[in-house]
C-alpha positions in Angstrom: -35.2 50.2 108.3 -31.6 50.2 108.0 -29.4 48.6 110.9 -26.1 49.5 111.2 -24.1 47.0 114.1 -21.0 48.4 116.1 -18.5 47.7 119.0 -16.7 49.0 121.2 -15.4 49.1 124.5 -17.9 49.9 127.4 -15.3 53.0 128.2 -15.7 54.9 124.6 -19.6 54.3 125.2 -20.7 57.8 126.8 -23.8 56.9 125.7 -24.4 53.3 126.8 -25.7 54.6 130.3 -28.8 57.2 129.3 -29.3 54.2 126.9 -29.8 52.0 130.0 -31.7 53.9 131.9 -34.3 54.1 129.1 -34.8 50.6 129.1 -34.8 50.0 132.3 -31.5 48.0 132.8 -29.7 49.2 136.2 -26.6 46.7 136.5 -23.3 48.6 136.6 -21.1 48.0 133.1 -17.2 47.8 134.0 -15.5 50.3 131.1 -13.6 46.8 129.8 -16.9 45.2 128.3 -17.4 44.5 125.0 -20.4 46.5 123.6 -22.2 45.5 120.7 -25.1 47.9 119.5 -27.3 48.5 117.2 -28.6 52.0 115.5 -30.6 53.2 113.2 -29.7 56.7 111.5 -27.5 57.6 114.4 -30.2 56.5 117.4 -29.2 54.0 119.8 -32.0 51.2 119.1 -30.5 47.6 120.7 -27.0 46.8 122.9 -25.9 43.6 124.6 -22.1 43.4 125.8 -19.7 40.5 126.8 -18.3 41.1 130.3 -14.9 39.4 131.4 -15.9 38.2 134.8 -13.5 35.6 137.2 -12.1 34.9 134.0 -15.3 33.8 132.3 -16.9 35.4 129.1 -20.6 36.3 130.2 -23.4 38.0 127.7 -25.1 40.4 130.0 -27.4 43.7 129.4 -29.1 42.5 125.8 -31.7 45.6 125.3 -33.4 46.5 122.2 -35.5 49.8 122.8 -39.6 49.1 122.7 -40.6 50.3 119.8 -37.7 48.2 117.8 -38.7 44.8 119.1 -40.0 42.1 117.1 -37.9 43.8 113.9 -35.2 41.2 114.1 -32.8 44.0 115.8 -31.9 41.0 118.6 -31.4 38.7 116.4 -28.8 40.8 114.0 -27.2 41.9 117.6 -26.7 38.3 118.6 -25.7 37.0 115.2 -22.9 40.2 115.3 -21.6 39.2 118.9 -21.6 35.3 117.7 -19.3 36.3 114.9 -16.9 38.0 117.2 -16.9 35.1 120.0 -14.0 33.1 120.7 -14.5 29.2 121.3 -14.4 29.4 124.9 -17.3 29.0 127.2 -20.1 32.4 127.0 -22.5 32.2 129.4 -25.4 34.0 130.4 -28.8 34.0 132.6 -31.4 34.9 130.4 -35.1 34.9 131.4 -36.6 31.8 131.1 -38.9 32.6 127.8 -35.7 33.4 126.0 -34.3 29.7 125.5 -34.8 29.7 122.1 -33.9 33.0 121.2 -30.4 32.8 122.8 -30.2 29.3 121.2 -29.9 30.9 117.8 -26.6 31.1 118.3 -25.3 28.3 120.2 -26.6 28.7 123.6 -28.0 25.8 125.9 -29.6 25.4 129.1 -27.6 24.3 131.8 -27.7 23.0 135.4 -26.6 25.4 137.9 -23.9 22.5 139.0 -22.1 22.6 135.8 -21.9 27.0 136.2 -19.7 29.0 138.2 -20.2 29.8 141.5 -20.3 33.7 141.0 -22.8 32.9 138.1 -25.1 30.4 140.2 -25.2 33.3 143.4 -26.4 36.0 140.9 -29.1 33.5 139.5 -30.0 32.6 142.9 -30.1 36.3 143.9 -32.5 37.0 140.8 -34.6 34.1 142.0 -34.9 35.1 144.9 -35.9 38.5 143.6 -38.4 36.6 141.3 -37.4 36.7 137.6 -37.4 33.9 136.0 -34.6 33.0 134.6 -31.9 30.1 134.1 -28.4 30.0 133.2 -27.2 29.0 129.8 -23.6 28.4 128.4 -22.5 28.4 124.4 -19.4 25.9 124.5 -18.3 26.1 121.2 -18.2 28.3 117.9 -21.3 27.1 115.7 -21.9 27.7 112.0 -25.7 28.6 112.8 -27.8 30.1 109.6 -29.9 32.6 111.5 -33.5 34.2 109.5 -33.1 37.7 111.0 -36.9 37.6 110.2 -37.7 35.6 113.3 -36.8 37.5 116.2 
């Protein structure tokens, strides 16, 4: 199978909302985000996106379609967005069984005291709406060799 990674901005992505919808995802994407997506002979297969939000870089919406998981399609879509990722703080509120995954590229678990407000209400809103997750930050660029075998 032959991955081809892309970008672009959230506004050129007419397709980024059906793609969405098929996975399940139902946060609104402002048209200023960073996509990142994968595809396989043309077909939309994985996305994740960087939003600019209070002046913060946050990873949100990482997707990869059913039948395409466990292939290593995450892992080539997080080792894309690392490459592209300025040394500022990313940060982003992953469910809890995905420590590792996002720690491929640099990310670490933090307490909620040492995250932005707007970033500690949404965690305690999906708390409180019982998904487990936590709220990770990636402070600095890393030289990280990834196997995009282990996904």
């Amino acid at each position: 199978m032959k991955v081809e990674l892309q970008s672009c901005k959230a506004s050129s992505a007419d397709w980024l909302d059906a793609f969405y919808q098929e996975t399940g995802y139902s946060y609104p994407v402002p048209n200023q985000d960073d996509i990142f997506y994968a595809e396989v002979e043309g077909q939309k297969i994985g996305v994740v996106r960087i939003s600019n939000e209070y002046g913060c870089s946050v990873l949100r919406g990482m997707q990869v379609l059913e039948p395409f998981r466990g292939q290593g399609v995450g892992t080539k879509l997080l080792t894309f967005l690392a490459s592209t990722l300025r040394p500022d703080p990313v940060y982003c509120i992953p469910n809890d069984h995905l420590v590792n995954f996002y720690g491929k590229i640099g990310f670490s678990v933090i307490d909620s005291d040492e995250a932005p407000e707007f970033l500690v209400e949404r965690l305690n809103d999906y708390i409180e709406s019982n998904f487990k997750v936590l709220i990770m930050v990636r402070k600095m660029p890393h030289n990280i060799q990834i196997n995009p075998e282990s996904d």
